[in-house]
C-alpha positions in Angstrom: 80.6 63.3 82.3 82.8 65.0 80.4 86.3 66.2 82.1 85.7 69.6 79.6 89.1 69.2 78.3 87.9 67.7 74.7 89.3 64.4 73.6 92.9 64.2 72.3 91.6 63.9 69.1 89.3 66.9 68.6 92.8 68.2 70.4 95.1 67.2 68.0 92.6 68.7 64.9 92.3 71.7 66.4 96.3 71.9 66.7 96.6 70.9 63.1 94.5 73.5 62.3 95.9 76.4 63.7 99.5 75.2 62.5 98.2 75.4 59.1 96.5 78.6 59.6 99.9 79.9 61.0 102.1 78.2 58.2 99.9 79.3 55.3 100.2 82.8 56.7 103.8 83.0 57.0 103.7 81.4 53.5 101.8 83.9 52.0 103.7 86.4 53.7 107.5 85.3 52.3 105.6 85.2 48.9 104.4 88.7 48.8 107.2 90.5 50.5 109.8 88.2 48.0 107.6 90.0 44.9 107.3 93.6 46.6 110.9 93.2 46.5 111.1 93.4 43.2 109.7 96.9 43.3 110.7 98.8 46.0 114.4 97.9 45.5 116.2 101.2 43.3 118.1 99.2 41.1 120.2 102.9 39.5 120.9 103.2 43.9 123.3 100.4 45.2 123.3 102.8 48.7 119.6 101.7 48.9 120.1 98.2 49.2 123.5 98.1 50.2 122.8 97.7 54.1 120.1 95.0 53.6 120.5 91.5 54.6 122.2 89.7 51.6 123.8 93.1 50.9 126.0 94.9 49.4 125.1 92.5 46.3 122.1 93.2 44.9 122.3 89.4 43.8 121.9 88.7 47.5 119.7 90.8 48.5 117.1 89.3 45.9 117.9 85.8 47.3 117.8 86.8 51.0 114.2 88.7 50.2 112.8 86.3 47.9 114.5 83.3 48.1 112.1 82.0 50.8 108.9 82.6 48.8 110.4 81.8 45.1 111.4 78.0 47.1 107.1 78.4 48.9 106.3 78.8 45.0 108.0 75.5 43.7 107.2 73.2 46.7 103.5 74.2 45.9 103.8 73.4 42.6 105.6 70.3 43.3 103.0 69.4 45.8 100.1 70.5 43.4 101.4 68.1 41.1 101.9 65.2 42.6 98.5 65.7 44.2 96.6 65.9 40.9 98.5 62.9 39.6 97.9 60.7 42.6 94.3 61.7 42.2 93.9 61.3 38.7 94.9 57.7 39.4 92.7 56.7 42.1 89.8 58.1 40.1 90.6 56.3 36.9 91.1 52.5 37.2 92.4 50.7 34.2 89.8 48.2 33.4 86.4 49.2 35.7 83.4 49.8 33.3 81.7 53.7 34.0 
């Protein structure tokens, strides 16, 4: 019989997926709040910003608050990338008849 515990490898799956439940959260998260940025920020008001994190430049304060998700944004893209290229290449093979 079964201990109840689940195998280690139904184990490790179900860890995986929660970690990339958890990352693609936080991901989307850092993406969002770096764009919102962008609007709530009172450009005419340096006071506004002034005490954020990156402040008292509001050049900082744009990298601080969407830094994170401008760098989420290119690694996807990256990622994306090489991912449609890698299986672009598998799928067509130079020389097999369709």
């Amino acid at each position: 019989m079964a201990s109840g515990k689940g195998s280690p490898r139904r184990r490790w799956q179900l860890l995986r997926f929660t970690a990339v439940i958890v990352v693609g959260l936080l991901a989307v998260y850092l993406v969002v709040r770096g764009i919102v940025e962008f609007f709530v920020i009172d450009y005419s008001r340096p006071e506004t910003y002034h005490d954020l994190w990156g402040g008292p430049s509001l050049a900082g304060v744009l990298v601080v608050h969407s830094g994170p998700g401008l760098a989420i944004l290119i690694f996807a893209g990256v990622y994306l990338y090489r991912w449609r290229r890698a299986r672009r290449k598998t799928v067509s093979v130079p020389g097999a008849s369709e």
